[in-house]
N, C-alpha and C positions, 0 to 999 in steps of 0.2 A: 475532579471528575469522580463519582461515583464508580466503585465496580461492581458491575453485575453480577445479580447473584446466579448459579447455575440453571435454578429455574425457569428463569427470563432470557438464557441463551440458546442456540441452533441445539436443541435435541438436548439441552439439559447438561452440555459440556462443558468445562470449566474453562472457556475463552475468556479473553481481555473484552474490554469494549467492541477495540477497534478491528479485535480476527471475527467476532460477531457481528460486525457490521459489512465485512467485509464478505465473510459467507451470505450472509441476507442480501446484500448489493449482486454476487453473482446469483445467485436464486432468481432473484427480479429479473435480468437481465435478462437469463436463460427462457424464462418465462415468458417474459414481453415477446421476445424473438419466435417464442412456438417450439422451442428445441426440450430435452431432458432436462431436468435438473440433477438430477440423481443418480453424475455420473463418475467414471475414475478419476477424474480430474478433481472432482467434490471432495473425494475420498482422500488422496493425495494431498490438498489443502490441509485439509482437518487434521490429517497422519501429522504432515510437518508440523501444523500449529500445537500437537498435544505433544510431539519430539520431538522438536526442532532438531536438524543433524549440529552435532559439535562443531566448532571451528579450532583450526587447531592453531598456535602464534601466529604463524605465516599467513594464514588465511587473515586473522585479523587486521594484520598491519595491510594487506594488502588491502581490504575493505576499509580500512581507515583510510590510507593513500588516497583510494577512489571518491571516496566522499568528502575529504579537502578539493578533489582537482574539482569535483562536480560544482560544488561552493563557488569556490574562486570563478569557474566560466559562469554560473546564473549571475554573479554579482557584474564580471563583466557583460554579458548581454544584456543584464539592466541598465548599467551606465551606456551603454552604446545604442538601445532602443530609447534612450532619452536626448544620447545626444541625436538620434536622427528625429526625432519628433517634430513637427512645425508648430513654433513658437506661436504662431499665428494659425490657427484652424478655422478655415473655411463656416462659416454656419449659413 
């Protein structure tokens, strides 16, 4: 995947693809809706996305922990929405 060059992102920022897509996706939203766009919470994003806060070991490992357990239950609610599935579907 290409990365963007600053020119072609929200206001000429140096985002990734996916924090530029991600501001243009809440833009839209806000939009569609009739609401502001251009609000603290915009600002906020963007803050974190050009500095993200540090994490410090602990923070890690615990973010790691979470995103093993999160893994492991999608994998099992996949095998368990398969095994409830009817083999035979009505058409």
């Amino acid at each position: 995947m290409m990365e963007p060059e600053p020119a072609d992102t929200f206001r000429g920022l140096p985002l990734t693809a996916e924090q530029d897509s991600e501001i243009r996706h809440y833009i839209h939203v806000r939009q569609r809706s009739g609401l502001p766009w251009d609000t603290p919470e915009l600002r906020a994003m963007l803050a974190d996305m050009l500095d993200p806060p540090q994490a410090d070991d602990e923070d890690r490992q615990a973010l790691s922990g979470s995103i093993g357990k999160e893994r492991a239950a999608a994998v099992l609610d996949g095998e368990s929405d398969r095994d409830r599935a009817d083999p035979r579907p009505e058409s």
